[in-house]
N, C-alpha and C positions, 0 to 999 in steps of 0.2 A: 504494500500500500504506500503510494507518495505519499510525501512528509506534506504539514501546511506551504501554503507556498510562501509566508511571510516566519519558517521557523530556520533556523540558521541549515545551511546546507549539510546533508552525510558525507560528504567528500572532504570536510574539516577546513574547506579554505576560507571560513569565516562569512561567507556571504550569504544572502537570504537566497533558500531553495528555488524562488520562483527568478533570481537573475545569474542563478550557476548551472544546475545540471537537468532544469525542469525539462528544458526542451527534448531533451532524448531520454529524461529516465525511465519512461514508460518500457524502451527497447532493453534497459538495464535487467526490468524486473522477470520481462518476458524471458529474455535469455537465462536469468537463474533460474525460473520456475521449469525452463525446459530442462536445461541442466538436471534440476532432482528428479526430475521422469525419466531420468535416462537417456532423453535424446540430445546428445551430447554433440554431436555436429552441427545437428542445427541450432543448437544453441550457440555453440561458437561462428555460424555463419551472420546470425541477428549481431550477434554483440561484432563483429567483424563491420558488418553497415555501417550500423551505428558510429563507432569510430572514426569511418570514413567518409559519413556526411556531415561530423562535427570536429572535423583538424586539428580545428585550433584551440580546442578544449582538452588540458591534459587530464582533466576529472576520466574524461568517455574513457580514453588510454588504460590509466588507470585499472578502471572498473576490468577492460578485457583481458589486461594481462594478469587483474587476479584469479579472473574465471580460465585462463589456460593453464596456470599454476594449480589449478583443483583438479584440471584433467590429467594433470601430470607431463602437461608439455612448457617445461622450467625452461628448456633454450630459446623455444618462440617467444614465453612470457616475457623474457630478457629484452628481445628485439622490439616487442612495441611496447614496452616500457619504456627505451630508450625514445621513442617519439613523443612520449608524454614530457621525458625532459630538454626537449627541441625545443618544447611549446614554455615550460616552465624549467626551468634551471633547478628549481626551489622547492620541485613539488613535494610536500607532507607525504603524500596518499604512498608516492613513488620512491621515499626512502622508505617509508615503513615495510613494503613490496620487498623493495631488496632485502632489506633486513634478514626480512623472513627466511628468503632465498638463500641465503646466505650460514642463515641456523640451519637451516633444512640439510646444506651440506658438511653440518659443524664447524663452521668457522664460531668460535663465540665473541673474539675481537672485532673480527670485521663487520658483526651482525650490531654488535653495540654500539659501535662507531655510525653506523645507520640508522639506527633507535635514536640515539641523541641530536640527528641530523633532523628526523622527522620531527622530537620532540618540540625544537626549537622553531620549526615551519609553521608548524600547524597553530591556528586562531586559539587563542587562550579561550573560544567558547565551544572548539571541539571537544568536549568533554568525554565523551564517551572512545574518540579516538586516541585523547591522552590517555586514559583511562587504560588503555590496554597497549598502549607504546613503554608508561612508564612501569608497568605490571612485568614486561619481558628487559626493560632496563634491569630493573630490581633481579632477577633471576639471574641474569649472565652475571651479575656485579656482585653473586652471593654465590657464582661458581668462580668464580676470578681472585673468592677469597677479599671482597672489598667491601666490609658492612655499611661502612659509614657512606657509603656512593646508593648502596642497596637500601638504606632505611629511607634516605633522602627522598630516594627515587619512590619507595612502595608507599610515604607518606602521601606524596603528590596525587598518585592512582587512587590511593582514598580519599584523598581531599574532592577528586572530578568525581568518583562515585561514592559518596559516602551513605549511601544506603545498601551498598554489596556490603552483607555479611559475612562473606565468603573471605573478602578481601581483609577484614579489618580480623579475623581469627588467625588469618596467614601472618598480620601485621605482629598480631600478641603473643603466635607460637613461635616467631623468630627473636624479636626484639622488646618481646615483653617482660614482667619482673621474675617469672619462671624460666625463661628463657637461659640456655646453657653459654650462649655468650658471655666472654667477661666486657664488665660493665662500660669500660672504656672502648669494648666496642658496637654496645648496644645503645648509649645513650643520646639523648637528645641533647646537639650541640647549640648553640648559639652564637648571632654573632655580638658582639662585644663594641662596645659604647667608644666611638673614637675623638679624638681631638677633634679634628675637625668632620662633620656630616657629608659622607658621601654624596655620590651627585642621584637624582632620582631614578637612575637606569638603573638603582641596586635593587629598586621596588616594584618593578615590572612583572615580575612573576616567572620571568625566562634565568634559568641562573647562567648563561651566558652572558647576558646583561650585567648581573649581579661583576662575574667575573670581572669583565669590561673594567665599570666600577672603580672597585676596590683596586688595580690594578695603579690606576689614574688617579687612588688617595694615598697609594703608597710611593708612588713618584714624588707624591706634592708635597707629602709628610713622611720622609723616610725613616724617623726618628719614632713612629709611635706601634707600639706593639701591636695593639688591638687590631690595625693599620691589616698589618703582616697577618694577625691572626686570622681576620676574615676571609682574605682572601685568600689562604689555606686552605682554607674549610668551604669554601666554593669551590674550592680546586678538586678537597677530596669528594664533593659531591658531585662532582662531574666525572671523577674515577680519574683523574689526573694526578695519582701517585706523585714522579716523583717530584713535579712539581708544586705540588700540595707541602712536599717534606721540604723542598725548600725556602719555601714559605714560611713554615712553622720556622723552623729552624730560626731563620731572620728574627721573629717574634721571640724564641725565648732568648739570644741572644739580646734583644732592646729589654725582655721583662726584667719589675725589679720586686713581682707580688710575688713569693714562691706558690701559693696556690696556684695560681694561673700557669707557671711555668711547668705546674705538676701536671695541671690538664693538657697544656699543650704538647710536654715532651710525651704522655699516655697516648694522647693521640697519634703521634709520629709513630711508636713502636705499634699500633694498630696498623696504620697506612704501609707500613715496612711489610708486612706479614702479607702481602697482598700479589698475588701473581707477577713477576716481571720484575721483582724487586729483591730476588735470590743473593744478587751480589751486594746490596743494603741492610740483611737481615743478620741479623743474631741468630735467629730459629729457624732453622733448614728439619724436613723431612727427608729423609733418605728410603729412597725405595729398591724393590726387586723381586721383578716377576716372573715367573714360569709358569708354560702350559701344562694343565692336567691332564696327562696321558692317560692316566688309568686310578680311577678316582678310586677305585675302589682299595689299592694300595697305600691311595692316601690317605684315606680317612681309616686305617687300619693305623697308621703312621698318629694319627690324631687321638685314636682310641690308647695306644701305648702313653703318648703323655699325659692324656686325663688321667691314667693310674699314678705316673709317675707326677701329679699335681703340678703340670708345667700350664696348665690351660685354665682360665678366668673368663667369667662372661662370654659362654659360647652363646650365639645365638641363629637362628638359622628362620627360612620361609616352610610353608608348608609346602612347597612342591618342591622341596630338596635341589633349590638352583641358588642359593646364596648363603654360604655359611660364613659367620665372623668369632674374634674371640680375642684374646691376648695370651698372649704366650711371654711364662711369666718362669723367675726362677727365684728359688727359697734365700731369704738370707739367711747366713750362720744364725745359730740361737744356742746360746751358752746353757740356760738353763729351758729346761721342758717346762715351760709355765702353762703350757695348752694353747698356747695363741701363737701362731706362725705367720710371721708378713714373707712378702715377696716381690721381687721387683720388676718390673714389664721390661722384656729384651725385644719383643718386638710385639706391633700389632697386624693380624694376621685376616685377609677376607678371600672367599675363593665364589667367584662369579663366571658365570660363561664360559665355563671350563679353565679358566685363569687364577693362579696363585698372586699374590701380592703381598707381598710383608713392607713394615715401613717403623722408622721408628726417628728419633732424633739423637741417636746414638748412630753413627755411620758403622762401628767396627761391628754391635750387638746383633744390628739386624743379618748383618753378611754372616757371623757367626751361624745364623737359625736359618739363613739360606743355606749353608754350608753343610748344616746337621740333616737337612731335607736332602739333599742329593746324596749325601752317603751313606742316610737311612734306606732309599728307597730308587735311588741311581735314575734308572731310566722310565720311570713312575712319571717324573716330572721332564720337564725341557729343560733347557741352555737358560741359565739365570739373565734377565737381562735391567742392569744396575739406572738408576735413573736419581734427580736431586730434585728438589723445588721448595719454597717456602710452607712451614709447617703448618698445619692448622693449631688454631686457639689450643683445643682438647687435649695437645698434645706438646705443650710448649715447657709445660714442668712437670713432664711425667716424669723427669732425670728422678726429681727430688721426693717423689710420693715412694707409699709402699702399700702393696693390697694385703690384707686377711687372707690366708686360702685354710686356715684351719685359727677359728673364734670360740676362745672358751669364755671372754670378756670383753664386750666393747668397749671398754674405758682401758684395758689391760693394751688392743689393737690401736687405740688411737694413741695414747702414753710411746707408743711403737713407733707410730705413724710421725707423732712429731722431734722426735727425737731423729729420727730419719731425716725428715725439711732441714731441722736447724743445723744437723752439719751440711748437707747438700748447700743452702743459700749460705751459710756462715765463712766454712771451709774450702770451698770448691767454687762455687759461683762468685762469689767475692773476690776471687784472685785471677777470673779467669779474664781476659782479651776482649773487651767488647767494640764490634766497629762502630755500635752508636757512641759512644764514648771517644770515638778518635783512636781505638787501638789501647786505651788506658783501659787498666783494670777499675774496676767497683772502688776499691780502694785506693787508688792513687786518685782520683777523679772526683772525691770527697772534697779532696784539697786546693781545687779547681774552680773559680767563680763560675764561669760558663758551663764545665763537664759538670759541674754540682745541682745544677738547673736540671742536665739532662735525665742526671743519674737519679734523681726525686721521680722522676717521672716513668721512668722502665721499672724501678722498685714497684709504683703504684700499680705500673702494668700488669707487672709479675704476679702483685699479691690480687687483682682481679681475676687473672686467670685462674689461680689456684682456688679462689672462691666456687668458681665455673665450674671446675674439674676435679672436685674433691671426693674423696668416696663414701659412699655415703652410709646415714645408720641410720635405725629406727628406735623414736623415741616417741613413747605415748600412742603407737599406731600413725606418728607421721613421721617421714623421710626427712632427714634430715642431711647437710654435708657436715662431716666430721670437720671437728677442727685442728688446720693441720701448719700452720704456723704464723705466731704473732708478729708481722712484717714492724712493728715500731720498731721490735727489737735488733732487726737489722739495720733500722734507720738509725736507729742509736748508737748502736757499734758503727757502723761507716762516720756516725755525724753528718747526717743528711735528715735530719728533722727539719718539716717546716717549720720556718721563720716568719713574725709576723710583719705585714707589708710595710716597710718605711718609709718615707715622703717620697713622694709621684715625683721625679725629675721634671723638669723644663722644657717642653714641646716645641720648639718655635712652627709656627702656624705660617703660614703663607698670606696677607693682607689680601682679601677678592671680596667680591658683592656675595659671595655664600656664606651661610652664618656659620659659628662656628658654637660647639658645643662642647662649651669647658669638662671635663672629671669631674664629679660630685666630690664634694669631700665628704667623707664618712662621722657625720659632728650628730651626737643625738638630743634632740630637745631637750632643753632643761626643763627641768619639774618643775612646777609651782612648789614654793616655799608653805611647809605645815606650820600655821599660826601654833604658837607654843600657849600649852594650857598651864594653869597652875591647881596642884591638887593637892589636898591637906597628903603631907608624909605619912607613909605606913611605919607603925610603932612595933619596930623591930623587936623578933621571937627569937630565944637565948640559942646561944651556937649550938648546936649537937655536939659531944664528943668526937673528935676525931676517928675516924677508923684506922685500925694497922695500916699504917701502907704495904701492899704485899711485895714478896720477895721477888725481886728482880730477875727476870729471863733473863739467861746469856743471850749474846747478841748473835744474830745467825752470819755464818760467813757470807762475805760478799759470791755474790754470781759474777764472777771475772769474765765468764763468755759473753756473758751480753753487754759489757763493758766496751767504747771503743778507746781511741790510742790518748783522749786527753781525760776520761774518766782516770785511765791505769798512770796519768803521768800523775795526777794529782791524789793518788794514796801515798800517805806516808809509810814508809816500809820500815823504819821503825816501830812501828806499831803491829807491823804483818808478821805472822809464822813465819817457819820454812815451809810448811806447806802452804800458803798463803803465796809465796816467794814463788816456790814454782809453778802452780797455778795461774799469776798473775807473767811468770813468765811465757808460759805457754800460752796463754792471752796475745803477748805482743808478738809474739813470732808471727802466727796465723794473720796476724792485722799489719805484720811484717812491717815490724816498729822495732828494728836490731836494736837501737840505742836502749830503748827501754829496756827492752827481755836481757839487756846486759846487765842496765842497773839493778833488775830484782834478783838475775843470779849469783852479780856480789854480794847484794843483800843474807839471801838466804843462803851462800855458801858461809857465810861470816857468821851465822847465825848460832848460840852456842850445841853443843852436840844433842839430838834428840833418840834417846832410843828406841820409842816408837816408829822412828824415821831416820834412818843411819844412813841410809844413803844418798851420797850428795854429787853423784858421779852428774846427771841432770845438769846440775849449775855450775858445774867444770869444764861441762862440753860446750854449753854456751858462752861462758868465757873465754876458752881458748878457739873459738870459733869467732869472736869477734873480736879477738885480737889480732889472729890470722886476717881479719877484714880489713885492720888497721895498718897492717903490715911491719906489726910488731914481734916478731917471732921467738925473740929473747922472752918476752913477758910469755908466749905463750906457751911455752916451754916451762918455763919456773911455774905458771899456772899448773904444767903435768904435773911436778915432780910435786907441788903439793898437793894439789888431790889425791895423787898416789898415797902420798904421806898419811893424810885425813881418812884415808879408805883403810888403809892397814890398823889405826888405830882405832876406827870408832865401826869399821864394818866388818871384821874382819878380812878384808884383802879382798871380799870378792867381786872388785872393779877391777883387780889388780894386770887383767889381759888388757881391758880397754884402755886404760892407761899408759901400757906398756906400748899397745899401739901408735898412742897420739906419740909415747916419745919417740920412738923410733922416727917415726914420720915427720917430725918437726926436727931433728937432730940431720937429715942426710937434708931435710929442705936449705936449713942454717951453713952446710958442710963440714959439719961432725961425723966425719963416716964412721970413723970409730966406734964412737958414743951411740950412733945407730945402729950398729953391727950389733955390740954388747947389748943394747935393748933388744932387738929381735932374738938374738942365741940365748937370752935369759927365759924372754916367752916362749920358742920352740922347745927348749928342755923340759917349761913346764907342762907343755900343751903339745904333744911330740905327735900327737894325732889329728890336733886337726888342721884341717888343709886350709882353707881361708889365709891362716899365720907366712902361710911358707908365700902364696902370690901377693899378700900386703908386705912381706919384705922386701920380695922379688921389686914389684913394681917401685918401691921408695926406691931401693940401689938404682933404675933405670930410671928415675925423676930426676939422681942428682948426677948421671950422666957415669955414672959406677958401672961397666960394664961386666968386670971381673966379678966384683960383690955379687952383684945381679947374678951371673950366671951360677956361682958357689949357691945361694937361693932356692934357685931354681931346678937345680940338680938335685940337692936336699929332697925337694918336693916331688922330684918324679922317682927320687930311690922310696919314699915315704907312699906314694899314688901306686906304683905296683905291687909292695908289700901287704897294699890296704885292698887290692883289686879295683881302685878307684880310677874308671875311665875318666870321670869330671877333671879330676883335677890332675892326673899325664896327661890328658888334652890341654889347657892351660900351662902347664909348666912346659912342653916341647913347647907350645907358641913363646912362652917365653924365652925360654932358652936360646932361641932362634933370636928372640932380638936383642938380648946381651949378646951374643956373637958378631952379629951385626954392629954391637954398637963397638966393639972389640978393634974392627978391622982398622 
């Protein structure tokens, strides 16, 4: 049935039906209605007329070449497509076509790149055609791994139908407060209040325009964040990664609110994660796939590790064509307490006759390919290895750990976080991040600008972990375990937000556009409470005192959650020796030498404890940072006293490792002697074990000893065949061989 003839037209180009497509759409309707009966030629022969007795209208075009595309003639559609943009360069109707065209043969780039073309054509009162341009934006942009393009996009398709319920459930199961997204990449962004008020193309409705914009207030006002940050965030709505990040970027570098810088760096490691952005990201997925040859091998293969508890979360369809699961391996467990965690080495789906493992551990997953081909050889095909940006779910799997045998949830999660906090504390903290510039977590604290950034991946992180935690039941509701208090990293780094301190100075560009100062943050004063006078209350006699009770000792400091100017400012006087090395082992991890030196004076100095006699700990960190200092005297007289202190208060049993530093610090110095004597004193003692004879070995060939070295070396291979010890005759002939050499 035609539309009114005074209702905007179904072709989207904004115009009223009776002055766009009235005159032939009669031949439009007729041609589709033949179409559903089946008469398919002569349907394309009407719609073929029609075209060619209205030329100059790209709408007819259009309409034909979508009814060839139904017939499934996609190369002709192509061709009079291309007439429809003779007539219009610009057409709506004729990008959304290609679009299609273009999905149809999985391109998802080139389709999107279409969709954004059409969006931006078509009459802000096509509704119903945006409606389903930004409905298939949102889809590719949420397979491309780009939420913040995707919410953008799915918000707009419910704003033009906001009476599809269909739509607005899609809206709430991806990006609503149930949703497994972490929150920074679910939330609703905003733009942000700038010095000066952009020009009105930001308020059009087209975020092309918006871009435009913002582009032309940050030229004028290079100086203001919000500037930067906007148009970011039109960037990432438009799925323009990397230029989105460097946008951001500009912005936290001008920011001086740390909240803001926290949202904005959050959102970069969002936009980072996003298809195309592999050599930007932190969080890579590593994959590797093989055909299933013979399924039935496999899942034999799959029934062996369900016994051996290697598999979590299987899940599979009723018609046995998609199986998934994780493949998981136990950690140690000291004592049998009934609760057994375990760690994901890979995540494992078998589709369409296709293996696929993936995991963010590169070596783990090749491992569980590994174990697959030589459990079941030619079961499966030829591995074949692949990289890309990882998903959200899978960004801190490093640091979790699952349940495979619960005798207590509180027993699994006590498990669970003790697992995070070394994972983020110990390991994440020290490692190389490229948002960072290649600075670790901990060097980047001490960084005005990397400190910005690094507020903001912390925030990430701990959203994710929110996302993807596993989960427990409590009361008959689901809950996510909790699995680690991210302050506490932010505390140890010294990356706690800061409250905002006075707004710098903008300078503003003088034009006929107004300008829109920053609020200052100042809250109304109260009205002043008239003061009453009321007769005194006639004071009732003291009570007795009560006992004050007896005093709790004070519980020891938590030194791990400690960062490097917490540990600088204990007085160590005041601290144990165990206290001493705890807080040493603090700074090491926070790789703070100077400190973890001064507590091991501390507590080396400390008087003798016999609960705690052994002080070998805060002698190895002393002579290990005097070796840093390149005082080798001092770290030597360091051995010979601890040696000293170990003989007297521990009975001697450091007295090997001691014996090692000295040997080792005497041929460093050119004491070959004095190093000789240390080694023949420890081998007399220890005539067995092998290690002694190549830590000799190698000292004689550090200090360019060739002869020593080889006497060594010969020791250890007459000692290696008496013991049947292939280890270490393999090691002693390689040695031997390069004393010889060093001989000639």
């Amino acid at each position: 049935m035609a539309p009114n003839p005074y209702d905007s037209c179904p072709c989207g180009s904004g115009k009223k039906f009776k002055w766009c497509c009235a005159p032939y759409f009669d031949k439009i309707e007729q041609a589709l209605d033949l179409q559903q009966q089946g008469q398919h030629e002569t349907a394309v022969r009407v719609m073929d007329a029609a075209a060619n007795a209205h030329p100059t209208h790209a709408p007819v075009w259009g309409y034909y070449a979508h009814l060839l595309y139904m017939e499934g003639q996609l190369e002709k559609a192509e061709e009079v497509l291309q007439k429809a943009f003779v007539v219009n360069e610009n057409f709506a109707m004729g990008h959304l076509l290609r679009g299609i065209f273009r999905q149809q043969e999985g391109e998802v780039i080139g389709a999107l790149m279409l969709f954004r073309k059409a969006a931006d054509a078509y009459d802000p009162q096509a509704h119903d055609q945006l409606t389903q341009v930004y409905e298939m934006i949102a889809r590719n942009e949420i397979v491309l791994n780009r939420p913040v393009a995707a919410r953008a996009a799915l918000e707009l398709a419910a704003h033009y139908s906001p009476a599809d319920g269909e739509l607005r459930e899609q809206f709430e199961g991806t990006f609503g407060p149930e949703a497994r997204l972490p929150a920074a990449a679910r939330k609703k962004y905003t733009f942000r209040k700038t010095v000066k008020a952009p020009s009105a193309d930001s308020a059009t409705g087209r975020m092309s325009d918006a871009k435009r914009a913002f582009e032309a207030l940050t030229a004028a006002v290079p100086a203001d964040p919000a500037g930067w940050f906007n148009l970011g965030l039109v960037r990432a709505w438009l799925g323009e990664q990397p230029a989105a990040v460097e946008a951001l970027q500009k912005s936290i570098e001008l920011e001086w609110d740390d909240a803001k810088a926290e949202e904005t760096a959050a959102l970069v490691e969002v936009l980072r994660c996003a298809h195309g952005m592999e050599n930007d990201t932190d969080y890579h997925e590593y994959r590797v796939y093989m055909q299933v040859r013979d399924p039935q091998a496999f899942f034999k293969l799959l029934q062996v590790w369900d016994q051996e508890r290697k598999i979590l979360g299987p899940q599979s369809d009723p018609e046995g064509r998609f199986f998934s699961c994780m493949v998981v391996e136990e950690l140690p467990n000291l004592l049998d307490t009934g609760t057994t965690m375990a760690r994901v080495v890979s995540n494992l789906t078998i589709s369409n006759g296709v293996l696929r493992l993936w995991h963010a551990n590169e070596d783990a997953v090749k491992k569980i390919a590994t174990e697959v081909r030589d459990r079941i050889n030619l079961a499966v095909g030829e591995p074949v290895a692949g990289v890309g940006p990882a998903q959200f779910g899978d960004i801190i799997q490093e640091a979790l750990a699952y349940p495979t045998r619960t005798a207590d949830v509180g027993q699994a999660e006590a498990k669970l976080k003790d697992r995070a906090s070394r994972f983020f504390e110990d390991v994440w903290a020290q490692r190389s991040l490229r948002a960072l510039g290649g600075a670790t977590p901990l060097d980047a604290a001490g960084s005005k600008l990397l400190r910005k950034r690094l507020i903001g991946i912390i925030k990430f992180l701990e959203d994710c972990t929110t996302g993807t935690a596993p989960r427990k039941q409590v009361d008959g509701k689901v809950l996510p375990m909790e699995v680690y208090d991210f302050n506490r990293l932010r505390h140890k780094l010294g990356a706690e937000l800061q409250p905002p301190g006075e707004a710098p100075h903008i300078p503003v560009p003088v034009d006929p556009e107004p300008v829109v100062p920053v609020p200052a943050a100042v809250a109304p004063a109260e009205p002043a409470t008239p003061a009453v006078s009321e007769p005194a209350p006639v004071a009732a006699p003291a009570p007795a005192p009560a006992p004050a009770p007896a005093p709790k000792p004070a519980a020891r400091p938590d030194f791990t959650a400690m960062n490097a100017a917490d540990l600088a400012g204990l007085d160590v006087e005041a601290l144990s020796a165990a206290d001493c090395e705890d807080a040493m082992r603090a700074s090491l991890k926070l790789d703070a030498r100077e400190l973890a030196v001064k507590f091991a004076k501390a507590g080396a100095g400390k008087p003798a404890d016999a609960a705690r006699p052994d002080r070998y700990p805060f002698f190895a960190c002393i002579i290990t940072g005097a070796i840093a200092e390149g005082d080798t005297a001092a770290a030597l007289q360091y051995a010979h006293d601890g040696a000293a202190y170990d003989a007297a208060h521990n009975g001697g049993k450091r007295a090997n490792e001691f014996a090692v530093r000295t040997g080792q610090l005497s041929a460093r110095r050119g004491d070959v002697d004095g190093a000789v004597k240390a080694f023949d004193d420890l081998l007399a003692r220890t005539p067995d074990e092998p290690k002694f004879y190549i830590t000799a070995t190698e000292a004689m060939l550090s200090a360019k000893q060739g002869a020593k070295a080889l006497q060594f070396a010969e020791r250890g291979l007459a000692k290696a065949r008496s013991l049947n010890n292939r280890d270490l005759e393999g090691a002693c002939l390689e040695l031997s061989e390069a004393a010889k050499r060093m001989m000639k």
